[in-house]
N, C-alpha and C positions, 0 to 999 in steps of 0.2 A: 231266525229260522221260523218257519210258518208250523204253527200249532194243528197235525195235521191229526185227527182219527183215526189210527190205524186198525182198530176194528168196527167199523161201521159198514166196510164190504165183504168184511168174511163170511165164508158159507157155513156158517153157525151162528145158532141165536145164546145171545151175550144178556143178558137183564143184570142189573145194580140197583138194589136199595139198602138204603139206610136202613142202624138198628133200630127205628122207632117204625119201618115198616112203608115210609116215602119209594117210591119207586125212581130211583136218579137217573137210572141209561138206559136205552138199549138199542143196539144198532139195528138195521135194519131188516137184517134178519128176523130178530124176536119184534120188531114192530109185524114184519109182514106174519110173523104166525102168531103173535098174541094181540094185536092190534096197540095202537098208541095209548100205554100204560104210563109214560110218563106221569111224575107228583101225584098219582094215584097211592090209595093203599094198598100194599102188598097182601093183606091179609083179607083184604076184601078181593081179592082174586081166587081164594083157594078155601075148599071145604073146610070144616073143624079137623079132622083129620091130617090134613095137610096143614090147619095153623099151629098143631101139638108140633110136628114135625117143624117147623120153622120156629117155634120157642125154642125147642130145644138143641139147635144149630144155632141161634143165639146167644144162649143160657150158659153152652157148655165149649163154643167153640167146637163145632163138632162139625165132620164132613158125611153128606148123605152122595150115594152114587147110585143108579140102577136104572136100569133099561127101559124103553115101553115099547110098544107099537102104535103107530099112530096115522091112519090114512095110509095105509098099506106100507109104511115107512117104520125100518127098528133107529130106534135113538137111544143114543148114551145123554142122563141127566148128570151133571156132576154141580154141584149146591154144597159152595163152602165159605166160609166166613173170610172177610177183609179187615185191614186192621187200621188202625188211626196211628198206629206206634209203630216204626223199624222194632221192636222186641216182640210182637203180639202180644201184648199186654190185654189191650184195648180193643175190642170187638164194634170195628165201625158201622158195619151190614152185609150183608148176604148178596153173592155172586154165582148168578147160574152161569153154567154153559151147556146149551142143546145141541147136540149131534148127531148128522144123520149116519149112518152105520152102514157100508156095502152089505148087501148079501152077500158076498164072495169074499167079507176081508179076510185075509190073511192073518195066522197068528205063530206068531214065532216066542219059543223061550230061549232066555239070553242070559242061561246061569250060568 
């Protein structure tokens, strides 16, 4: 079976690095809006502020979620930890996923 990328074409930007802060993926999405991050530092892309925030999503296993606007576009960030172990023991490194957001989406409750 051929080794195929299945998110390399989604219409979301995906970045992976390692917990020392190596930038390991990102398809082509987050290439075309962060440009080629690849074996870069993660923390040399983002203010002091932003690297508190990324300790402590490593420190603590901990998930950050929240919105922005950006070039007239709203995004959902969602930034959560991967693991090296089937138990989550192990904190491998940090998993965005960037989302572009309709103006019009829909929101339904399903309790």
């Amino acid at each position: 079976m051929e080794n195929k990328d299945y998110l390399k074409g989604l219409n979301l930007a995906i970045t992976i690095s390692a917990k020392e802060g190596e930038i390991l993926y990102q398809n082509d999405e987050s290439i075309a809006v962060n440009g080629d991050a690849r074996g870069r530092d993660l923390m040399g892309c983002h203010n002091e502020r932003s690297q508190q925030i990324i300790r402590h999503l490593l420190d603590d296993a901990a998930t950050n979620v929240y919105t922005i606007s950006k070039k007239g576009k709203k995004k959902l960030i969602y930034q959560t930890p991967w693991y090296e172990d089937d138990a989550k023991q192990v904190v491998g490194g940090l998993i965005e996923f960037s989302i572009v957001l309709p103006d019009d989406m829909p929101h339904y409750d399903r309790g």
